[in-house]
C-alpha positions, -999 to +999 in steps of 0.1 A: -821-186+335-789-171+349-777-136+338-741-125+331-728-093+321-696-091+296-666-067+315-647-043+300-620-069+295-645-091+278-645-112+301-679-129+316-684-148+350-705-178+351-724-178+383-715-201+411-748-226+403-738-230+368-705-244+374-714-266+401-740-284+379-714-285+350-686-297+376-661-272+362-635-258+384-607-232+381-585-239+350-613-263+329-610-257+299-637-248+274-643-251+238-666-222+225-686-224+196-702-196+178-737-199+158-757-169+145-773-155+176-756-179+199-724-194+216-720-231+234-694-241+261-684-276+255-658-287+283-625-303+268-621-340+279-587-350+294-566-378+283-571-398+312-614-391+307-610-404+265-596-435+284-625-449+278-629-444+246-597-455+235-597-483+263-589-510+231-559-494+225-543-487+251-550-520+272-519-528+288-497-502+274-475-480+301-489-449+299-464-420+283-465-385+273-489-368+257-466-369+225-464-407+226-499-409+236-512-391+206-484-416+183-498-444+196-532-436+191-528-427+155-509-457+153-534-479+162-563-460+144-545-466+109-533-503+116-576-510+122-585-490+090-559-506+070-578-543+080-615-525+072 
């Protein structure tokens, strides 16, 4: 198991192996979450990798900004819970 060692910035360096493995490069970002004697990295997903997830919704829409994105996807959430 990799060791790191915290700077006096705080800051930490995850070693070269690790982020291969992970597939993170310069500017992922990461969630971090904090349990009693522990903390987790979670990458964030991209829009464009929740594609997937959302594929029903978005099927032949024109792709917009992230503003509209987010609209539409609310959009289309509450228009399939409203026919549940």
């Amino acid at each position: 198991m990799p060791k790191v060692r915290i700077s006096d910035k705080g800051q930490i360096t995850l070693p070269a192996a690790v982020r291969k493995r992970m597939g993170w490069t310069p500017g992922r970002e990461l969630l971090v979450e904090v349990g009693e004697d522990e903390i987790t990295l979670r990458a964030l997903k991209t829009l464009s990798q929740l594609d997937g997830i959302f594929h029903k919704y978005v099927q032949g829409r024109k792709r917009g900004s992230w503003e509209a994105e987010r609209r539409a996807m609310e959009q289309a959430v509450a228009e399939q819970v409203a026919d549940e």
